[in-house]
N, C-alpha and C positions, 0 to 999 in steps of 0.2 A: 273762734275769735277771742284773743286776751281782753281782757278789760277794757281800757280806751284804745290799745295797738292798732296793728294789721294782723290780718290772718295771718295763722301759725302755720306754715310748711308741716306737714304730718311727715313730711320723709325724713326731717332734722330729728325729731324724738325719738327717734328707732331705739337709742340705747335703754329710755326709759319702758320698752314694750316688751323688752327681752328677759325673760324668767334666769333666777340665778340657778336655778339648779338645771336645767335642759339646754340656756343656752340658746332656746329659739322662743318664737314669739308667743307667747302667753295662748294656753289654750283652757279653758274653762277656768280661770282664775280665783284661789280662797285667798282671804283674806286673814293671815296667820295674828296669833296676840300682839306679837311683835311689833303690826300695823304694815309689817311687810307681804304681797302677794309672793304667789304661787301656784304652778300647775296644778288642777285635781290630780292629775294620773301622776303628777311628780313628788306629791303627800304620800298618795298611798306605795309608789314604789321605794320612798325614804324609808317609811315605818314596815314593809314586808322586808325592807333589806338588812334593818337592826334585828328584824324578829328573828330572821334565817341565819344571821351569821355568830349572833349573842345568846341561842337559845342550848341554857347547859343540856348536858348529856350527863357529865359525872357532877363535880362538888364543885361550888362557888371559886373556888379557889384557883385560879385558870392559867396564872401563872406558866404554871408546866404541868398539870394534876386536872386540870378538867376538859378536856378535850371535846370536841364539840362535832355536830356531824355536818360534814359540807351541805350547803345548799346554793344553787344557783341564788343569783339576784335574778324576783321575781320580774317574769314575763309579761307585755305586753295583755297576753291573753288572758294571763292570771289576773293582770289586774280589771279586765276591760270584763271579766266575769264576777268579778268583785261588784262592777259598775250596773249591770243589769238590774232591771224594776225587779222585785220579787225576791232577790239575792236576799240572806238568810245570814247571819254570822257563824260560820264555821272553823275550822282550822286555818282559812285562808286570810280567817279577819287579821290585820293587826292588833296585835296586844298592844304593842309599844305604843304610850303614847308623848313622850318626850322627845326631840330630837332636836340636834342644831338645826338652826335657820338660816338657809345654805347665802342669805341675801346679808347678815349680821352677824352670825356664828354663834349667836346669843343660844342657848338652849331655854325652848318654847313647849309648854305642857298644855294638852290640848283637851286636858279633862277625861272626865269617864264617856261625853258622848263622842270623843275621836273628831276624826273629818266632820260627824255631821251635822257638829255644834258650829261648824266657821260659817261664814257669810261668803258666797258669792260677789266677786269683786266687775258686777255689769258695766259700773262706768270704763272701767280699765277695757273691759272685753268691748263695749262699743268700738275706742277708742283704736285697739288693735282692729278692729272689723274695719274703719276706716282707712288703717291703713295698708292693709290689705289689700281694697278697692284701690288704694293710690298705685301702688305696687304694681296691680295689672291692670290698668285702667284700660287695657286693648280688649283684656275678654270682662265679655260681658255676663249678666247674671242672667239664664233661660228660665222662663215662666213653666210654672211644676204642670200646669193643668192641661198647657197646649198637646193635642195629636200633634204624634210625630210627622215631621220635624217640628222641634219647638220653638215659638219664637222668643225677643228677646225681653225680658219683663221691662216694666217700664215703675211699676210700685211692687213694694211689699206691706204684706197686712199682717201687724203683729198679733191679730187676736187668731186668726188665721195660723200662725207662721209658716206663710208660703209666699211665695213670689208672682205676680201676674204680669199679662201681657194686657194690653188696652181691652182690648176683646172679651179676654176670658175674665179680669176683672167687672167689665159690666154682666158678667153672665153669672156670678157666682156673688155677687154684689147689687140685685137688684133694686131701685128705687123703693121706699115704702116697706122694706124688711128692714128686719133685727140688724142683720148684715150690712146695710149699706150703712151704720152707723161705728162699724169698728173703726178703728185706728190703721193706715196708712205710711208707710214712710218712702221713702226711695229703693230701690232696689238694694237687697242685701242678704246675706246669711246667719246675721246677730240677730235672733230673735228674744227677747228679754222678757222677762215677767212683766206687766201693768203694776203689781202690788208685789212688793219687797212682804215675802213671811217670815216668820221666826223661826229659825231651827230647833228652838227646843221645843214651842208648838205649834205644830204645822200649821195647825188649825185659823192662827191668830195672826193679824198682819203686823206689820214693824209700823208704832205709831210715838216711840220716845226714844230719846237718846242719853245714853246713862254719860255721865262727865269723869266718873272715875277709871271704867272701862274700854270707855274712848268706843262705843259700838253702839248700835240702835239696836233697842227691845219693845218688845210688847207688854200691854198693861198685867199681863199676869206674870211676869219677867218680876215684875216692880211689885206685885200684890203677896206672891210668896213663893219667887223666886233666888234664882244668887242675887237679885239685887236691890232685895227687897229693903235694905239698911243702906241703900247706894243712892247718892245724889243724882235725879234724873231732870231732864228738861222735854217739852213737847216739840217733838221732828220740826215742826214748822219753823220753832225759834231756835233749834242746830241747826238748821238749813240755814236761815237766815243769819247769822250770827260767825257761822263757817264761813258762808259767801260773803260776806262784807271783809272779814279777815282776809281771806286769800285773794280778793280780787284789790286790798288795799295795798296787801305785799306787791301781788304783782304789779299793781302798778309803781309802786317805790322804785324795783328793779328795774321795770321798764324804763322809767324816770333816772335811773343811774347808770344807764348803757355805756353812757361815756367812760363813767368812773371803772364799770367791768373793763370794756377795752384796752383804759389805761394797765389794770392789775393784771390783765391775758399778757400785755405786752410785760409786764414787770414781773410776772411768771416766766415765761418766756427766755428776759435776761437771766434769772434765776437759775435756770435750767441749764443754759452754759455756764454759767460760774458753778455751779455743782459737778458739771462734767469737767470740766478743766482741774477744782478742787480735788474732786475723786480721783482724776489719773497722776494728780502730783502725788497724793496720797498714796495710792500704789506703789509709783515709783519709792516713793522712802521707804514703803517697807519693804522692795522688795532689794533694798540696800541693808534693810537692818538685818533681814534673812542670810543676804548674802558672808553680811560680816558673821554672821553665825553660823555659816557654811567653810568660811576660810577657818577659824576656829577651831571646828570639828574637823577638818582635810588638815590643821596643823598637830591638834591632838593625837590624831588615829597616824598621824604619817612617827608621830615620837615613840606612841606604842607600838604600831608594825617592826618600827627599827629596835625598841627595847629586848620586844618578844628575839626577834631574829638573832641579836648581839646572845643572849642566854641560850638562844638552839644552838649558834656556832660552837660556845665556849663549852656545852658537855656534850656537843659531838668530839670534840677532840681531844676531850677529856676520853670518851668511850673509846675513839678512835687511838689513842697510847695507852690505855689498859688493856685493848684487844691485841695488839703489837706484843706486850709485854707477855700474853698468854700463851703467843703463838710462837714464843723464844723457847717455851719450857716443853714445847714438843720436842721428841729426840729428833737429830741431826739437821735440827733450827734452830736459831738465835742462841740463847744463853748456855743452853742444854750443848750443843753442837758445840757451843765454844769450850765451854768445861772438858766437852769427850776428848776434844783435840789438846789441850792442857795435861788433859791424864796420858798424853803419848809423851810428854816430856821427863829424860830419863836424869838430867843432870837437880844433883837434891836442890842445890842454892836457887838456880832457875825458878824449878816449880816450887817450890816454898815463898819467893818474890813476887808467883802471879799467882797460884792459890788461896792466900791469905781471903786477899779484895773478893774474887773472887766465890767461896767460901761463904763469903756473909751474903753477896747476891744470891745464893743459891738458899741460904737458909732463910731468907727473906721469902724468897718466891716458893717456899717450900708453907712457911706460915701462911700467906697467901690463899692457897690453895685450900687449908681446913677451915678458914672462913671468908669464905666469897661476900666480897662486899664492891658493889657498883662505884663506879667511878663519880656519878652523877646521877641526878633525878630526873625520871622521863615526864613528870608531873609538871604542868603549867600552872598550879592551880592559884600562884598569887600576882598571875596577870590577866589575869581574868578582870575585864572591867568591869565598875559598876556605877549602871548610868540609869537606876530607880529612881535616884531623886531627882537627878536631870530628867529623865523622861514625864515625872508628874509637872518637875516645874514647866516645860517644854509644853504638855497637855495643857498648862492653863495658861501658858500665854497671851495674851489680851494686850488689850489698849490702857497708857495710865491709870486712866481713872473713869473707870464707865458709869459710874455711879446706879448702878442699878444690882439688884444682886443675884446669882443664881437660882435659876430654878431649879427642884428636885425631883424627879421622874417618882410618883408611888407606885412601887410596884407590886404592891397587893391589890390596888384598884387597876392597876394594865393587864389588860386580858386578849390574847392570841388564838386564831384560827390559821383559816384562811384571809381573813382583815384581824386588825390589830386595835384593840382600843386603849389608847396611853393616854393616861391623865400623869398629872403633875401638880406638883404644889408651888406657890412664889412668896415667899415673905410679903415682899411687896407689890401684892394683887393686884391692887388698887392705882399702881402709879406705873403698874406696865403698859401699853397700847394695843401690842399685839405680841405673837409670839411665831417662830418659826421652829417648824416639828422637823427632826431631820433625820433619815435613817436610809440602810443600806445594808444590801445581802452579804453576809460573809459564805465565803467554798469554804470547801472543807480543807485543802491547802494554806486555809487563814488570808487568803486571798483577799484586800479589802478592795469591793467597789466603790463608786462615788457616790456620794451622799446623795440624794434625792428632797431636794424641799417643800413644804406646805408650808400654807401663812394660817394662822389661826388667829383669831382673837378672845375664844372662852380658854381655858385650863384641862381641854380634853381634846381626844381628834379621833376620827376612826382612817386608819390606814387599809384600803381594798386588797383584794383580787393577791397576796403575798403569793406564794411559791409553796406546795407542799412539802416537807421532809426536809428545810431548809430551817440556817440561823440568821436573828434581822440582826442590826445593832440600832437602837434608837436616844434622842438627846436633843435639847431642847435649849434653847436660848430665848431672852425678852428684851422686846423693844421699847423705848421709852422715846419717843420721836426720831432723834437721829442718831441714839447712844443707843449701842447693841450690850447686852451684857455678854461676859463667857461661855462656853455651853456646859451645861449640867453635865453629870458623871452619866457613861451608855449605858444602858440597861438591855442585857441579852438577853432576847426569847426565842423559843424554839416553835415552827410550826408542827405539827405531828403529821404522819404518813397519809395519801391520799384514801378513802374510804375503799373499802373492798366491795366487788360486784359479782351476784351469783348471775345467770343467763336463766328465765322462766322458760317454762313449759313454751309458752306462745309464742317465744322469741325475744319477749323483752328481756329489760336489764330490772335486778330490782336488787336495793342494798340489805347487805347480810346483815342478819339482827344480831349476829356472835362482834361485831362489829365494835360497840360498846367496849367490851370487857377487854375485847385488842388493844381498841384506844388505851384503856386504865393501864393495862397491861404495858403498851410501849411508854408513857409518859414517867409511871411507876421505878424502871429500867433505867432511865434516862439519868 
């Protein structure tokens, strides 16, 4: 129940019950720095998935020079052996302890005790256990103790954590015992601690709440602990202090329903004017484009015809100095004309057409000691050049986006099989978010379609890439509804898939000469 409200419909909060990294309903929920929840099993397979896919092989440098050994994203079973009492830290542990905060993107450092410094987020888990029950409120919760068949519980006992049926509750709950005085609730599967402990001492329970930290510790937390120089207050007076605050909020908003309504509705209108907005917007540019297509279809139609006009004119430049060659063969052209000339017996005659004649011949005779082409077979000053149209063309943009480009660092962007690009922004601080964007090039230079991510920190890890392949990656910032340009691409290369020897027993196990191939292919490259 809200504050002064009505009951809350558990099935309207679904969005808030949904973990941002699985996507389904919160299952054993920590409670991250962030202040944001998350799956236990969804922590531990973030931080095995950085360890496996960022753990060097060769030199820091990863660019193209440290190539790294594939590893699956760790398994259920890995991690659910992780999770077992008695578990040990071995190779399986996570090292990493940094990672984006898949609900904020913020990156959140979880110290030297890892997972098992967070807190347990039980309200949340109550909360989803509730609604859960609402979910299938047809089946019902079976009492653990009944002989089969079992029937169907009617309480559960959290000192217990089990479930009873009437019966079996008075039989393991007798009057006048230890027992009949646990604690009770309705039938359920959320079983909760009584006493909140501390994770950095087991030993001690959670009896303050630190104000700098935003977390509840225990007195040796405060005595000489991290936070022992930390302003703290006693749980009862956060308890009390929190709940007067949130139950005053909500009733504010419950108290301004009207006023949401009105803003849902004036979102709403919004929402069509941005859609309408947006497709006029299209449409003009896809007029500006257009006029910059007629442009180019006028320019490339002037060069096609310039090129063409210059092949006609020394083809037929070639084509009358071939003619002329083919004269000076005997009993052809000029040669054949001469021999028939020299049949002429009268002197005046042949001294009238010898003469002319004479110099054509000793023309085509010089000719011949120095062969010189009619025309150049070279196109090489219509060759266009469209570098600086095509940079300007790359950064064409919107007037004035007032934000500035970001620049991909490529000594900090490191490649496997996932990809980690960071980036720098002038103006860090006044961007909102960013979208990471990248795409496979063939080896044909073939380009695919970009693929987008939204990020909000200055990093991203891109999954599961293609082996033996090249990405192209680039980046743009948002500043509400001003995009800026995208940054310059930065190509990386994945390296070849790992090689596999066949064991004795049948397995597969990877070749240790594996290594030095890696250096070796990247080396080459």
């Amino acid at each position: 129940v809200s504050g002064t409200g009505s009951p809350v419909t558990i099935k309207n909060i679904e969005r808030e019950l949904i973990c941002p990294a699985c996507k389904e309903l919160f299952t054993h929920p920590l409670i991250l720095p962030c202040q944001h929840s998350i799956c236990h099993k969804c922590v531990k397979e973030l931080l095995l998935t950085l360890d496996d896919s960022f753990n060097d092989v060769g030199s820091d440098n990863s660019n193209q020079s440290s190539p790294r050994l594939r590893l699956a994203s760790p398994s259920m079973d890995k991690i659910d052996r992780i999770n077992r009492p008695g578990w040990k830290r071995n190779s399986l542990t996570p090292k990493t302890t940094i990672f984006p905060c898949p609900g904020c993107e913020h990156d959140v450092d979880l110290g030297e005790r890892g997972i098992n410094g967070l807190f347990r987020n039980f309200t949340l888990e109550t909360i989803v256990e509730r609604y859960r029950q609402a979910a299938r409120a047809a089946t019902a919760i079976m009492c653990d103790l009944c002989k089969p068949p079992p029937q169907e519980s009617t309480k559960s006992c959290m000192d217990c954590s089990a479930s009873y049926c009437n019966e079996c509750f008075k039989i393991y709950h007798p009057w006048g015992t230890v027992k009949a005085q646990h604690e009770y609730v309705g039938p359920t599967t959320n079983f909760r601690p009584k006493i909140l402990m501390c994770p950095e001492h087991e030993t001690e329970r959670i009896n303050m709440y630190c104000e700098l930290c935003r977390r509840p510790v225990c007195h040796l937390c405060k005595l000489g602990g991290n936070h022992s120089n930390h302003r703290v207050t006693t749980m009862s007076s956060a308890y009390k202090t929190l709940k007067e605050k949130l139950s005053k909020d909500i009733d504010y908003l419950i108290g301004k329903e009207s006023q949401v309504k009105s803003q849902i509705s004036e979102l709403n209108l919004l929402m069509k004017e941005t859609e309408c907005n947006g497709e006029r917007a299209k449409e003009e540019a896809i007029t500006h484009f257009e006029k910059l297509f007629e442009i180019l279809e006028e320019r490339k139609s002037s060069v096609l015809k310039a090129i063409e006009s210059s092949k006609k004119l020394r083809l037929d430049k070639f084509q009358t100095q071939m003619e002329e060659y083919r004269g000076l063969l005997e009993n052809n052209g000029l040669v054949g004309y001469a021999q028939e000339v020299l049949k002429e017996t009268d002197q005046s005659c042949f001294v009238q057409t010898a003469k002319q004649l004479h110099l054509r011949i000793q023309k085509a005779t010089e000719s011949l000691k120095s062969f010189r082409p009619a025309a150049q077979t070279s196109f090489e000053d219509y060759v266009v050049n469209t570098s600086k149209q095509t940079e300007l063309l790359g950064e064409l943009s919107f007037f004035s986006s007032g934000i500035d480009v970001p620049e991909i660092n490529e000594e900090q962007s490191k490649v496997y099989n996932n990809a980690l690009i960071n980036w720098h922004h002038p103006e860090k601080d006044k961007a909102d978010s960013y979208v990471l964007e990248y795409r496979k090039i063939n080896r044909d230079d073939e380009m695919l379609s970009w693929n987008e991510v939204e990020v909000c920190g200055t990093s991203k890890i891109i999954q599961d890439l293609e082996n033996s392949s090249t990405y192209a990656f680039r980046v743009r910032a948002y500043k509400g509804s001003i995009c800026s340009p995208c940054s310059r691409e930065l190509i990386l290369h994945t390296p070849p898939a790992p090689a596999f020897a066949l064991m004795g027993s049948g397995g597969i196990q990877l070749e240790e000469p594996i290594t030095a191939k890696y250096l070796e292919y990247q080396e080459n490259m």
